[in-house]
PQR file with spaces between the fields and no chain letter, atoms N, CA, C, O and H, PARSE charges and radii, in Angstrom:
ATOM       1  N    UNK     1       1.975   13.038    1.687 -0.4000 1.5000
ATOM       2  CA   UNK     1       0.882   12.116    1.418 -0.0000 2.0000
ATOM       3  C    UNK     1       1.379   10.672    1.321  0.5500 1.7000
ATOM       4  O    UNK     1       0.619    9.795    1.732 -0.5500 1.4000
ATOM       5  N    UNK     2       2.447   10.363    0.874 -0.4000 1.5000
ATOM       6  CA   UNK     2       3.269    8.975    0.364 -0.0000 2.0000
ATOM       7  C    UNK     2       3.573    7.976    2.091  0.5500 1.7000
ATOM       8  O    UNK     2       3.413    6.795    2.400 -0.5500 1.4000
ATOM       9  H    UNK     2       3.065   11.075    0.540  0.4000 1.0000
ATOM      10  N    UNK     3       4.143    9.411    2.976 -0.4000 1.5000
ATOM      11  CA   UNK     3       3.473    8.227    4.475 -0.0000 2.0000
ATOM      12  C    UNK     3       2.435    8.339    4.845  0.5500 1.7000
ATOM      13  O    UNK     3       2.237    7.580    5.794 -0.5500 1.4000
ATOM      14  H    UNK     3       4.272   10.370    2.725  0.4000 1.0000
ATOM      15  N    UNK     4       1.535    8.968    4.568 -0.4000 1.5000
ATOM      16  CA   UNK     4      -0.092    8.692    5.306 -0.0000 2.0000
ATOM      17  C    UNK     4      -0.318    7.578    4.367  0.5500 1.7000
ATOM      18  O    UNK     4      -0.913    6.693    4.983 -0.5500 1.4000
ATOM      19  H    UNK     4       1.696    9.585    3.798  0.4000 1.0000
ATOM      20  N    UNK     5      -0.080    7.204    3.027 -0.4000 1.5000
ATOM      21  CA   UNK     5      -0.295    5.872    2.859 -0.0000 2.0000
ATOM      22  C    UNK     5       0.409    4.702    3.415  0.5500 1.7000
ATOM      23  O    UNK     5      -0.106    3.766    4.027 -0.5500 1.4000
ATOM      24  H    UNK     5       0.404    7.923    2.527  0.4000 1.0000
ATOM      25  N    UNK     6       1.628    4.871    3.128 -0.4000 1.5000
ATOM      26  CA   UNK     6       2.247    4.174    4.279 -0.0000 2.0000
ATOM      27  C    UNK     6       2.147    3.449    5.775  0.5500 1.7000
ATOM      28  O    UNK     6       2.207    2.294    6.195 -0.5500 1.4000
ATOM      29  H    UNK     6       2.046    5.631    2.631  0.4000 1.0000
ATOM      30  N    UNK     7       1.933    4.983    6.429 -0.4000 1.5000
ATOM      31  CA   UNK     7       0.792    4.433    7.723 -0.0000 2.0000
ATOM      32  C    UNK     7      -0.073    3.545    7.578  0.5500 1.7000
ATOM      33  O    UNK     7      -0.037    2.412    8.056 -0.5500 1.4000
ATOM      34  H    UNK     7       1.885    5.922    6.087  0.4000 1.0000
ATOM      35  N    UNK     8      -1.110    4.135    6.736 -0.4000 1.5000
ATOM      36  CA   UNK     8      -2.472    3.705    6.450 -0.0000 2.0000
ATOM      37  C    UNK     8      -2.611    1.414    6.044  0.5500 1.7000
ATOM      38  O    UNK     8      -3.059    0.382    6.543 -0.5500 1.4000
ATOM      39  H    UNK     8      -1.138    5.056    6.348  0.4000 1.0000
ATOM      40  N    UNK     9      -1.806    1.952    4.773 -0.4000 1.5000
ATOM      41  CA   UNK     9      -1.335    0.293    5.058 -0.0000 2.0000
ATOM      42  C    UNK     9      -0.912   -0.725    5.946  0.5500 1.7000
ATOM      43  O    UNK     9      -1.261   -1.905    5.967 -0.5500 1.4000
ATOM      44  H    UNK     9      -1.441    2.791    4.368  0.4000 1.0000
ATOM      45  N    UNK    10       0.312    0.204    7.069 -0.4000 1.5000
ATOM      46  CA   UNK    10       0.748   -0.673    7.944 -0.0000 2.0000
ATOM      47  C    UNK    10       0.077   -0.546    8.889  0.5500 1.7000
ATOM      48  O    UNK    10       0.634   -0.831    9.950 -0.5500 1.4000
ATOM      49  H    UNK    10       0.595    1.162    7.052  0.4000 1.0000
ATOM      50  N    UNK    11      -1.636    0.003    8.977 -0.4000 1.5000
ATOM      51  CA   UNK    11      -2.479    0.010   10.297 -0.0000 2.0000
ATOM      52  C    UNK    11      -3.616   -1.111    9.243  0.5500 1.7000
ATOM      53  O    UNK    11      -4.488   -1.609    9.956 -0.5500 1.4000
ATOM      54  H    UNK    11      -2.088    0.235    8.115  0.4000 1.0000
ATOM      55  N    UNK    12      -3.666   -1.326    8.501 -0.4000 1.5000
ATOM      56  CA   UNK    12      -4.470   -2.376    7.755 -0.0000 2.0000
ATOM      57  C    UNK    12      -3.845   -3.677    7.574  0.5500 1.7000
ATOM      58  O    UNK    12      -4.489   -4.712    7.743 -0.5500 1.4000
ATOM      59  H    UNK    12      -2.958   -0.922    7.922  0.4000 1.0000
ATOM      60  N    UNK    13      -3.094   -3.674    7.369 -0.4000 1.5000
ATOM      61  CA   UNK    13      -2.095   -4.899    7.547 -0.0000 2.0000
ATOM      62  C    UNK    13      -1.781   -5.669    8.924  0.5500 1.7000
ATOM      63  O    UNK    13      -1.068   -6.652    9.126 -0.5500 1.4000
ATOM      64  H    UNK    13      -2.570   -2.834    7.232  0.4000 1.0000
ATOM      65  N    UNK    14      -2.599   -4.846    9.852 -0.4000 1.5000
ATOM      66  CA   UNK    14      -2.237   -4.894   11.436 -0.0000 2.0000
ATOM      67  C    UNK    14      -3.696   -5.536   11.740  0.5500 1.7000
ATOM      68  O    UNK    14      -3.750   -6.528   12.467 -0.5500 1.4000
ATOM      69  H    UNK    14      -3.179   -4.048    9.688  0.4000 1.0000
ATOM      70  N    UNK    15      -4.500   -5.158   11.367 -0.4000 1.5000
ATOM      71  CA   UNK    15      -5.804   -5.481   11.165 -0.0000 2.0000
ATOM      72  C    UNK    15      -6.443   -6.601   10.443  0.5500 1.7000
ATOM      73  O    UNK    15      -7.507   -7.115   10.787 -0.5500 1.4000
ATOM      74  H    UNK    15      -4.456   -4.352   10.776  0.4000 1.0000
ATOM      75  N    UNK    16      -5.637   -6.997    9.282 -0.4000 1.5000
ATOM      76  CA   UNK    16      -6.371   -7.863    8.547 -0.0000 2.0000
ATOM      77  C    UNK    16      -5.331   -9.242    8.488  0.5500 1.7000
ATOM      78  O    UNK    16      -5.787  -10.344    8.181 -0.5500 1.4000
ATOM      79  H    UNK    16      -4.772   -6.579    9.002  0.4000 1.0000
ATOM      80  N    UNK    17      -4.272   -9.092    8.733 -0.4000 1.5000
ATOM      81  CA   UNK    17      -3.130   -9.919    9.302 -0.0000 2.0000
ATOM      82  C    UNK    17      -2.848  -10.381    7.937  0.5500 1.7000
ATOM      83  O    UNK    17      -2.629   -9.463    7.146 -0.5500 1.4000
ATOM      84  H    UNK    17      -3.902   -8.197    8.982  0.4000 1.0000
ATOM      85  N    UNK    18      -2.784  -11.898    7.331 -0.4000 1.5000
ATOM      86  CA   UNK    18      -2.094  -12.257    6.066 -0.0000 2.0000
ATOM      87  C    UNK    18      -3.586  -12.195    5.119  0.5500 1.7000
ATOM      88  O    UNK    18      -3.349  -12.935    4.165 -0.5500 1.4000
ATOM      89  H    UNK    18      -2.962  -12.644    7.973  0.4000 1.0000
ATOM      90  N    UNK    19      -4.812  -11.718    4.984 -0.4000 1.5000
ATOM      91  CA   UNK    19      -5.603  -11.344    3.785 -0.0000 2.0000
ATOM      92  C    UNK    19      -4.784  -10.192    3.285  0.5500 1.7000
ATOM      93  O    UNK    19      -4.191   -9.268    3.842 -0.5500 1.4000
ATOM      94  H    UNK    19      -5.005  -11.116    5.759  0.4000 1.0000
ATOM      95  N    UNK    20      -4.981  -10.619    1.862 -0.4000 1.5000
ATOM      96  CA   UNK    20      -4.643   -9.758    0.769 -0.0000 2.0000
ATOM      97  C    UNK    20      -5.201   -8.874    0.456  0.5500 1.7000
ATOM      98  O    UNK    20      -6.292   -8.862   -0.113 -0.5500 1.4000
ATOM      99  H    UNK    20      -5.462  -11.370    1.409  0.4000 1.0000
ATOM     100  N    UNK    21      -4.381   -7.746    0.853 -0.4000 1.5000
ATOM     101  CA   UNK    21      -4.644   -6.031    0.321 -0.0000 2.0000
ATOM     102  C    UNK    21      -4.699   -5.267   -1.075  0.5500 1.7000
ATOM     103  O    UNK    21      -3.716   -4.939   -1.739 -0.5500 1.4000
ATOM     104  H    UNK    21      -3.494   -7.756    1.316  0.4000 1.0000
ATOM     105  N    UNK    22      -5.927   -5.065   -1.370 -0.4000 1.5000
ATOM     106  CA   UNK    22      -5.580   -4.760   -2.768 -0.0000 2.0000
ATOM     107  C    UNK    22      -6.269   -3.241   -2.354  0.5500 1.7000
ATOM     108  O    UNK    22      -7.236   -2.917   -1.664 -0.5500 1.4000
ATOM     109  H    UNK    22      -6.726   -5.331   -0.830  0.4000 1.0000
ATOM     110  N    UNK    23      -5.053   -2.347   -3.301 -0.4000 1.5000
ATOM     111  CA   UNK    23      -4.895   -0.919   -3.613 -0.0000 2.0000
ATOM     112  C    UNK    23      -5.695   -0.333   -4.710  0.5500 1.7000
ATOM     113  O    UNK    23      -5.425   -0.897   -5.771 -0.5500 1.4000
ATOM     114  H    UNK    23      -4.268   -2.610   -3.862  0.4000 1.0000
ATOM     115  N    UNK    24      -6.689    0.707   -4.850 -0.4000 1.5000
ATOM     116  CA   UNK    24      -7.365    1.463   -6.022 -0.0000 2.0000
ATOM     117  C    UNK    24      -7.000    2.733   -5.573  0.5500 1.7000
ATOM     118  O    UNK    24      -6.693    3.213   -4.481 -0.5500 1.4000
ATOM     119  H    UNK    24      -6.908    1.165   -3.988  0.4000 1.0000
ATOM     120  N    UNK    25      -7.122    3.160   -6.757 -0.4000 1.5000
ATOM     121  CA   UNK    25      -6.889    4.926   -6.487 -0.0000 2.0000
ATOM     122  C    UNK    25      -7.177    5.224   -7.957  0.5500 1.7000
ATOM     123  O    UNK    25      -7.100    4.475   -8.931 -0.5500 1.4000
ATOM     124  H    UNK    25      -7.371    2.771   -7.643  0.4000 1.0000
ATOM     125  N    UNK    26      -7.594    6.756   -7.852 -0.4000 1.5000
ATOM     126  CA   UNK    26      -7.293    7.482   -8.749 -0.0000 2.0000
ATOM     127  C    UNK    26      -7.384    8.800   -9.228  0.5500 1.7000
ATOM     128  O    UNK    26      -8.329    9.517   -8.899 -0.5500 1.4000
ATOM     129  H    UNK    26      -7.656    7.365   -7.060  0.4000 1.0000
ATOM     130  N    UNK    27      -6.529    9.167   -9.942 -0.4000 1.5000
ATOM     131  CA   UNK    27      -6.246   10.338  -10.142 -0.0000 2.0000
ATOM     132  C    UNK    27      -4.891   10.111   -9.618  0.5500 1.7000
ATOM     133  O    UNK    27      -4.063    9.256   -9.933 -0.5500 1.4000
ATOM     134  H    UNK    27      -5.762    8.584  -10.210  0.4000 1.0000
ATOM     135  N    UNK    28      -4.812   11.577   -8.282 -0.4000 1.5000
ATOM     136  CA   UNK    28      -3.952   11.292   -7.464 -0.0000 2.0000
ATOM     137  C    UNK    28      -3.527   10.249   -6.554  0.5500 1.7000
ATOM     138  O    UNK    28      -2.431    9.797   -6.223 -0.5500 1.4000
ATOM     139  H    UNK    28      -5.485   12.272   -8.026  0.4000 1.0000
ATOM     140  N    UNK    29      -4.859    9.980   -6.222 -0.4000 1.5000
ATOM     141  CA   UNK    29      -4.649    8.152   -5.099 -0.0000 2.0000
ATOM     142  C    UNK    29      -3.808    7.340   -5.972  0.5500 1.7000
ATOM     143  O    UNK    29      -2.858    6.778   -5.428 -0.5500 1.4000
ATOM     144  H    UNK    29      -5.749   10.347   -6.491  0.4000 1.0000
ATOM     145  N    UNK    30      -4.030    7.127   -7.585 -0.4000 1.5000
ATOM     146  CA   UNK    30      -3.514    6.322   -8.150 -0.0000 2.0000
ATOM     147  C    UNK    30      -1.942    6.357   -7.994  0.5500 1.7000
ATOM     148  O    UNK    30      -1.292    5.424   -7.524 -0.5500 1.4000
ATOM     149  H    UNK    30      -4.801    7.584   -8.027  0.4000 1.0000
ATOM     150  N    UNK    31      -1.407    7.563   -8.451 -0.4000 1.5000
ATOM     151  CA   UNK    31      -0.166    8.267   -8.447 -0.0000 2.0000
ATOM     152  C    UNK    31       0.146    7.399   -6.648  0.5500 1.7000
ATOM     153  O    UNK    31       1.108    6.642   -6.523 -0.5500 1.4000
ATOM     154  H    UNK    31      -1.935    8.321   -8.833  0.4000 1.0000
ATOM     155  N    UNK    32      -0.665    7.641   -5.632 -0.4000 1.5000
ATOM     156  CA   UNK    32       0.108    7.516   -4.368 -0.0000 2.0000
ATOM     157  C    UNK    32       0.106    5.773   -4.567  0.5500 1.7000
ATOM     158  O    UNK    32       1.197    5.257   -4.326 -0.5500 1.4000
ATOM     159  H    UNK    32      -1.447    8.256   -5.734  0.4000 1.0000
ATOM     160  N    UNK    33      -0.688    5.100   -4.863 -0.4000 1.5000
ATOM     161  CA   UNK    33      -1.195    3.947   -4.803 -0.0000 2.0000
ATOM     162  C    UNK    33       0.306    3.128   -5.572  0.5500 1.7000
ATOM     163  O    UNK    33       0.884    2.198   -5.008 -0.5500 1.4000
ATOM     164  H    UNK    33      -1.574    5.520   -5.059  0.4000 1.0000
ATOM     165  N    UNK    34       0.698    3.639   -6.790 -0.4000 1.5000
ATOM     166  CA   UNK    34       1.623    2.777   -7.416 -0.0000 2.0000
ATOM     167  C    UNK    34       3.095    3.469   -6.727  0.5500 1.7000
ATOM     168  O    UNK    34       4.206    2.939   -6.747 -0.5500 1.4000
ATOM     169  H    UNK    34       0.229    4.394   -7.249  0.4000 1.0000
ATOM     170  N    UNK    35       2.767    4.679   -6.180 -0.4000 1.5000
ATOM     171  CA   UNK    35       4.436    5.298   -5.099 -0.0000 2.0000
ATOM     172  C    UNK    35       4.859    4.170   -4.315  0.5500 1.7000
ATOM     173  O    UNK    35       5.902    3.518   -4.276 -0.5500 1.4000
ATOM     174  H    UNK    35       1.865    5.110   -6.164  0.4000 1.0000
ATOM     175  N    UNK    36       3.559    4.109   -3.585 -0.4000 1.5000
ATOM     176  CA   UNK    36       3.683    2.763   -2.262 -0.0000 2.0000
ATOM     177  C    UNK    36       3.945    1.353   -2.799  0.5500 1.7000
ATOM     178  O    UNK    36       4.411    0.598   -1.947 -0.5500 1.4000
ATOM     179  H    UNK    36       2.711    4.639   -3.617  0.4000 1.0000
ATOM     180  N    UNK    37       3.719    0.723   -4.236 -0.4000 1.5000
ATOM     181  CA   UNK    37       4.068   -0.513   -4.418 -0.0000 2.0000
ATOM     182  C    UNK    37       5.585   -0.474   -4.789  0.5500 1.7000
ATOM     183  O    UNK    37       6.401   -1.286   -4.353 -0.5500 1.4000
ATOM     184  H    UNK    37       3.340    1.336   -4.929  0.4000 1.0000
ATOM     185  N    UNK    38       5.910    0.666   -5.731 -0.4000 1.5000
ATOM     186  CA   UNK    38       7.063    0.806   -5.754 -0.0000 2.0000
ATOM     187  C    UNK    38       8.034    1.027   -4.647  0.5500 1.7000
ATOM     188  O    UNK    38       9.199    1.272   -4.960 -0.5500 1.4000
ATOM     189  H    UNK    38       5.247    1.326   -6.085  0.4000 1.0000
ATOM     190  N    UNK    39       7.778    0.984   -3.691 -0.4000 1.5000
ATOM     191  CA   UNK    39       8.302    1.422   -1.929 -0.0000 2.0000
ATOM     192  C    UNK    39       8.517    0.335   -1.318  0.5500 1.7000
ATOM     193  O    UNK    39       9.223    0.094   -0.338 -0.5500 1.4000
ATOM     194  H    UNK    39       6.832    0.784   -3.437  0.4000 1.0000
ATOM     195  N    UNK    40       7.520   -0.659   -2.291 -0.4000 1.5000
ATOM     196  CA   UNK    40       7.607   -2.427   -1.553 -0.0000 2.0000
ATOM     197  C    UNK    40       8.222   -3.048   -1.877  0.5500 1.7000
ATOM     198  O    UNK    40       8.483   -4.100   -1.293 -0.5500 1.4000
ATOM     199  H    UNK    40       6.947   -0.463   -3.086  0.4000 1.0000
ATOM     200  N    UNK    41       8.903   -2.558   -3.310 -0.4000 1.5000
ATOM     201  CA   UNK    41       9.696   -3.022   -4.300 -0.0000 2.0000
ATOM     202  C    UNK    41      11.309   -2.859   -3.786  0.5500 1.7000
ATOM     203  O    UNK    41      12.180   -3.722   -3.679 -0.5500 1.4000
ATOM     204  H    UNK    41       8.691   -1.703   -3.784  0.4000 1.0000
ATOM     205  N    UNK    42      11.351   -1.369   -3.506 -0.4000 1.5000
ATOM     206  CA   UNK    42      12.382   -1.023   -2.784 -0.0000 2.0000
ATOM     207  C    UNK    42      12.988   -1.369   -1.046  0.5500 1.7000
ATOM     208  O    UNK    42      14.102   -1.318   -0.526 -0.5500 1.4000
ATOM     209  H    UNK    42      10.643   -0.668   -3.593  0.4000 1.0000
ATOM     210  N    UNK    43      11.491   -1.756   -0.502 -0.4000 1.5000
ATOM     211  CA   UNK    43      12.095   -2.015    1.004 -0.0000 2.0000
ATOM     212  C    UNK    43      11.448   -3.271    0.975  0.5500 1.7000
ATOM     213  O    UNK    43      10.537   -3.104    0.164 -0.5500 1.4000
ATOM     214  H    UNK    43      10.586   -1.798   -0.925  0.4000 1.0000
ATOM     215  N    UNK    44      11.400   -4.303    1.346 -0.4000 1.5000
ATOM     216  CA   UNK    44      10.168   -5.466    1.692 -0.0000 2.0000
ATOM     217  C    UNK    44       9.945   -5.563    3.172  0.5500 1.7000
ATOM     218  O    UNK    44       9.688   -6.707    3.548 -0.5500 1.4000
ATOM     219  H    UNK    44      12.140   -4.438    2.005  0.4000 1.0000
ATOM     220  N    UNK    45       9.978   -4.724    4.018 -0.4000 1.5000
ATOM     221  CA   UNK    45       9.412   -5.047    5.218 -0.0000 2.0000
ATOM     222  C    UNK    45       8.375   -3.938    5.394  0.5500 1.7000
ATOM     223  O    UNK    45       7.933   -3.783    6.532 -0.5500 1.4000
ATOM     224  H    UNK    45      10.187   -3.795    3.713  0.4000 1.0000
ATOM     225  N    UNK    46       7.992   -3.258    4.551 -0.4000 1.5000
ATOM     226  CA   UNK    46       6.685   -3.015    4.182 -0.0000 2.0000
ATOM     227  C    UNK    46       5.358   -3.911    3.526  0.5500 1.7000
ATOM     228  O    UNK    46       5.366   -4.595    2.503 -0.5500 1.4000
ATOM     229  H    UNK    46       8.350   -3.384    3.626  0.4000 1.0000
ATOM     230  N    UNK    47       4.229   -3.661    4.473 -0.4000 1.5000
ATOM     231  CA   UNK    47       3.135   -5.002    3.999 -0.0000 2.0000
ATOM     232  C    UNK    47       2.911   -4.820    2.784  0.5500 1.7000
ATOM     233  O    UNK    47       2.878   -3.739    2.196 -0.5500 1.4000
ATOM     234  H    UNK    47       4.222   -3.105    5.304  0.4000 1.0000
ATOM     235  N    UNK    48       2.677   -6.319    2.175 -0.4000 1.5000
ATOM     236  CA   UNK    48       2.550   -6.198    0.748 -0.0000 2.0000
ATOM     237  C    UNK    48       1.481   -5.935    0.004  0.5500 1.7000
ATOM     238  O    UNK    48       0.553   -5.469    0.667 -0.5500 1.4000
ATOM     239  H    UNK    48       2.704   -7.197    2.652  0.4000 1.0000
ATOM     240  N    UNK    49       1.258   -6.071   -1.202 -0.4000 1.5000
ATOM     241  CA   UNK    49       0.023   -5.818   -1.613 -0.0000 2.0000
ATOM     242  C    UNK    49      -0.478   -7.156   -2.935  0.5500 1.7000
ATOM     243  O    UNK    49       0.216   -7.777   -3.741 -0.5500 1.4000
ATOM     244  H    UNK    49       2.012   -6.449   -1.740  0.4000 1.0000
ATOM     245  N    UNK    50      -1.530   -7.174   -2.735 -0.4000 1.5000
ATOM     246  CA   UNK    50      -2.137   -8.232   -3.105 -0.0000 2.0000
ATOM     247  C    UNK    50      -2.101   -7.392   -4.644  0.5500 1.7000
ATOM     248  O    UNK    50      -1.058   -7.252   -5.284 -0.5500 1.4000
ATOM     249  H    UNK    50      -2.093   -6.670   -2.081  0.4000 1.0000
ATOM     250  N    UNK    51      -2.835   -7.107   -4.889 -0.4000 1.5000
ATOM     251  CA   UNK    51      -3.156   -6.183   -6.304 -0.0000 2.0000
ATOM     252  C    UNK    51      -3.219   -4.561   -6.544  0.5500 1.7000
ATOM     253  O    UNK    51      -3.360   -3.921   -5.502 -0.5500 1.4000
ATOM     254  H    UNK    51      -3.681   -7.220   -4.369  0.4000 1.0000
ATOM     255  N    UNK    52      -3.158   -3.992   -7.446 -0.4000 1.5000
ATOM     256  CA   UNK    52      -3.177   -2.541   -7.390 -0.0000 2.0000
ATOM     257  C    UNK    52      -3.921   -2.536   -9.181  0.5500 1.7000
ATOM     258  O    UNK    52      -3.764   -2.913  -10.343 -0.5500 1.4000
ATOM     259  H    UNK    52      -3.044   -4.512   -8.292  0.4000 1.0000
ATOM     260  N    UNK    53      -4.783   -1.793   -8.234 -0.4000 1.5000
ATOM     261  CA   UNK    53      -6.472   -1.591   -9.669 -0.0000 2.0000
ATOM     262  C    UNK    53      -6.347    0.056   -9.987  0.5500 1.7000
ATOM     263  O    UNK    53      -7.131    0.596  -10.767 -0.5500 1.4000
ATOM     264  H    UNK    53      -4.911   -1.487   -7.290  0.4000 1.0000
């Protein structure tokens, strides 16, 4: 699930070019939602994220 978000971001990020992406989830989305910021934390050539709600 952690790259279908992955994907998912870097096909939105492809799309919306430098507007700011902000992440919600919850429950589990949440859990994937803060995986992937922490992933941005760790790599930065992953698109970034504006906020995470």
């Amino acid at each position: 699930m952690a790259a279908a978000v992955k994907l998912a971001v870097k096909h939105l990020y492809e799309q919306v070019g430098e507007q700011p992406i902000y992440i919600v989830g919850y429950s589990n989305g949440g859990a994937l939602a803060l995986n992937y910021v922490l992933s941005v934390i760790e790599d930065p050539s992953l698109p970034p994220v504006k906020k995470l709600v």
